[in-house]
N, C-alpha and C positions, 0 to 999 in steps of 0.2 A: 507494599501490596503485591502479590503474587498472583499472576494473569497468564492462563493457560491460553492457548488461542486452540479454537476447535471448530471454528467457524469455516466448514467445506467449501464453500464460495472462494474465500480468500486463501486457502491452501493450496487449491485448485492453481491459483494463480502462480504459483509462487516458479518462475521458472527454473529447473535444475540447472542451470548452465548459471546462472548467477548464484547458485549457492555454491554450486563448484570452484570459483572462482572465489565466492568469502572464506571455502575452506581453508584452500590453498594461502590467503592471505592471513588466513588465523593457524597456520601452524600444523593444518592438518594433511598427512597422508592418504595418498590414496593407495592400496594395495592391494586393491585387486576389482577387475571390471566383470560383471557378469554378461556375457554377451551383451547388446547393445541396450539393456533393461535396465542395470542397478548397477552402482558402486559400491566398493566397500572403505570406509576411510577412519585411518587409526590416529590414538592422538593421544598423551599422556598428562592427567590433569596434575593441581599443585601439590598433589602426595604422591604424587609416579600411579598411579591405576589407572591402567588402560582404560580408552573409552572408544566406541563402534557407533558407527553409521552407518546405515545401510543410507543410498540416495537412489530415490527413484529417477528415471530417466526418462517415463512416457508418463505423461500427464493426464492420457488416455488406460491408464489403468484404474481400476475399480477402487484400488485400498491407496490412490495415492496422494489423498491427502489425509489418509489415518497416517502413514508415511512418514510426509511430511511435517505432520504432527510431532512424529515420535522424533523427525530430525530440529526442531527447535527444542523439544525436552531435555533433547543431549546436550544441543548448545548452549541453553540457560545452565545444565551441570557444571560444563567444560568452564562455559567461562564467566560463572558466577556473575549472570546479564538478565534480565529479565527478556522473557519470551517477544513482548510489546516491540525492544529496544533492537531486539536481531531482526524481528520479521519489519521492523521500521527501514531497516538495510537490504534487505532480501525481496517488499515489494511492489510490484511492478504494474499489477492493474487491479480492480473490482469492478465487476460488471455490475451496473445496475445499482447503485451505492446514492446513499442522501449524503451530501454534504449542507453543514451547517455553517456559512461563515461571514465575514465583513466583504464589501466591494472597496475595493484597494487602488485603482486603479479605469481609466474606461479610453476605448479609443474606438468615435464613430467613424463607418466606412460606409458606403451606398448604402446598401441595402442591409447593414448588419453592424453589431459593434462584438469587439473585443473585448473582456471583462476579465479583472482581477480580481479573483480572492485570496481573503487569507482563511484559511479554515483546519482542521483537526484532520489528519490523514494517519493513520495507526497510533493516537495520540502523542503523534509531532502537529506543530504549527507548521502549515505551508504553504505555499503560493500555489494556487489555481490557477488554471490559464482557462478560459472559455468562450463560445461564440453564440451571442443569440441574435435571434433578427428583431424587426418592429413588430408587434406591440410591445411585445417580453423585455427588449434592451431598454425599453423608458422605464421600467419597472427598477430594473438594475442605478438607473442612473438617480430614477428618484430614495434608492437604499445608497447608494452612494451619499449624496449630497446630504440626506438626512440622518447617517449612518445608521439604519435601522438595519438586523442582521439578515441576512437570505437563508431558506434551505431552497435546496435544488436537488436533484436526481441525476445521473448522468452516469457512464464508463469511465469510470478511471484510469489513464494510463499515464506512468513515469515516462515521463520522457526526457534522457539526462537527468540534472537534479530538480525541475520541475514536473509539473503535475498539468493533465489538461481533460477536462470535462469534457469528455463526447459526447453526441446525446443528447446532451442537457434538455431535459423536460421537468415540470411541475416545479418551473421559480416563482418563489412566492416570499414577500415576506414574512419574515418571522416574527409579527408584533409582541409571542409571548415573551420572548426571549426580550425587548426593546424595553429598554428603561430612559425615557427620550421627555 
């Protein structure tokens, strides 16, 4: 299945200093810097035909997550990957995102607990990390115990190779989803 990603939210996000750095580790040059706005970076795929990226560098530009776009279109060409599979490497947060997933985990504190999930993040499985207070955490603990699935709302941000729910509002269980 072939999956464009065109979703401005999450292109938005996508920092240029970490795709700089997945370049760089995939092989690609850079040759040449447009003042402190764009990059240019070259790269020769499995038949020798040159291939270009431009990378935007301000995330405050108008076209830069059409951009961004254009810079996973090349990568899924370069390196025969699916678009899903490079921007699963490249990012780094989603403002404002449902996640759908199991409670893995629970550690209470005074006034708050800690929660694990496991849930779908660019369709990878991954560990959630989040913090709700009382009412909401008995909620978590009774989808724990009963393994019924959670959605929730929250800021998504990578942090290292976990994941942690900011935010987090409207946790509820997911009865539809619960085959219990």
């Amino acid at each position: 299945m072939i999956v464009t990603v065109r979703d401005p939210e999450i292109l938005k996000c996508i920092d240029p200093e970490i795709v700089r750095t997945y370049l760089q580790q995939h092989h690609w040059q850079e040759v040449r810097q447009i003042q402190d706005n764009a990059s240019i970076w070259t790269r020769q795929n499995q038949i020798g035909e040159d291939l270009e990226i431009l990378l935007p560098l301000k995330s405050e530009f108008l076209d830069f997550p059409r951009r961004m776009a254009e810079v996973l279109q090349t990568l899924e060409i370069a390196e025969q990957t699916s678009q899903l599979e490079i921007l699963s490497n490249l990012f780094t947060c989603a403002p404002n995102i449902s996640i759908q997933g199991i409670v893995t985990n629970l550690q209470e504190f005074t006034t708050t607990g800690k929660v694990t999930l496991m849930g779908v993040v660019v369709g990878k499985l991954r560990r959630i990390q989040l913090e709700l207070a009382e009412p909401v955490y008995e909620l978590a603990v009774k989808a724990y115990q009963a393994r019924i699935p959670i959605i929730c709302q929250g800021d998504l941000l990578k942090q290292g190779r976990s994941f942690v729910l900011q935010n987090p509002h409207h946790f509820t269980l997911d009865l539809d989803a619960w085959v219990g």
